[in-house]
N, C-alpha and C positions, 0 to 999 in steps of 0.2 A: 504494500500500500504506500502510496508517494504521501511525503510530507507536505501537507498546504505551506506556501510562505504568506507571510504576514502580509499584509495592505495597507499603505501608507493612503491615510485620503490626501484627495487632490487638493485640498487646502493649505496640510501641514506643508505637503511636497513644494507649492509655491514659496513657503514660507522659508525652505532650507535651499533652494536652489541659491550658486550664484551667478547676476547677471551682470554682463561687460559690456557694456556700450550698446544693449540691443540684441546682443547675443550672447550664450551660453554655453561651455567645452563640453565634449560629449567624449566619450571613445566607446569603442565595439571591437569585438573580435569575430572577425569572418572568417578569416582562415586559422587553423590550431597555429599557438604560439605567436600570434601578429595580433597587434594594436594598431588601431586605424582611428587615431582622433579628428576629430572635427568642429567646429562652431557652429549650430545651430539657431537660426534669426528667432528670438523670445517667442513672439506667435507662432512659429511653426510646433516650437518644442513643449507648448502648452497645451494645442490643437492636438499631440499626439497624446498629451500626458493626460486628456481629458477623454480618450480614447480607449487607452490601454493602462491594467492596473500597473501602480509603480511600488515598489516592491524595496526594502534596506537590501545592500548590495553587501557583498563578503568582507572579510577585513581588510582584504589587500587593499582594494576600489575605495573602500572606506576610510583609510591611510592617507589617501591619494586624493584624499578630499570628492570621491565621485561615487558618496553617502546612500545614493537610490538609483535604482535600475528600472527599467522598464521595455517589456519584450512583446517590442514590435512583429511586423510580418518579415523583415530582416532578423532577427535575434534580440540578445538584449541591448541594450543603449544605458551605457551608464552616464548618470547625468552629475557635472559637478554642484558641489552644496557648500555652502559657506562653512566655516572652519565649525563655528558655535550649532549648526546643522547636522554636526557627525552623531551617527545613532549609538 
């Protein structure tokens, strides 16, 4: 039987993310062993997060200030969160 992971509401999550001029760092792993970061424009990365549940992200991501994940029709998308944001 698979473990459910926890559900951050879409509230707290706006509340942890951090935003940079309009936009937001992201990274994802597509291929094993690669990171592929990226900045995503605030409304798109809201319009997803209102979409698909977001989720506390492992310790590593969570180190690395990129606190909640959420898994798109690509995989997951970790999103970064402001320092005081780490869960």
């Amino acid at each position: 039987m698979a473990e459910e992971l926890e559900v951050i509401p879409y509230e707290k999550a706006i509340e942890m993310i951090q935003i940079h001029d309009g936009s937001v760092h992201t990274f994802r792993s597509s291929v094993p062993g690669m990171l592929f970061g990226a900045d995503w424009p605030e409304a798109r990365l809201l319009a997803a997060m209102k979409k698909f549940p977001i989720h506390p992200s492992g310790p590593v991501a969570s180190k690395s200030n990129h606190a909640i994940v959420l898994f798109d029709d690509r995989g997951p998308l970790f999103i970064e969160t402001k320092e005081e944001g780490r869960i």
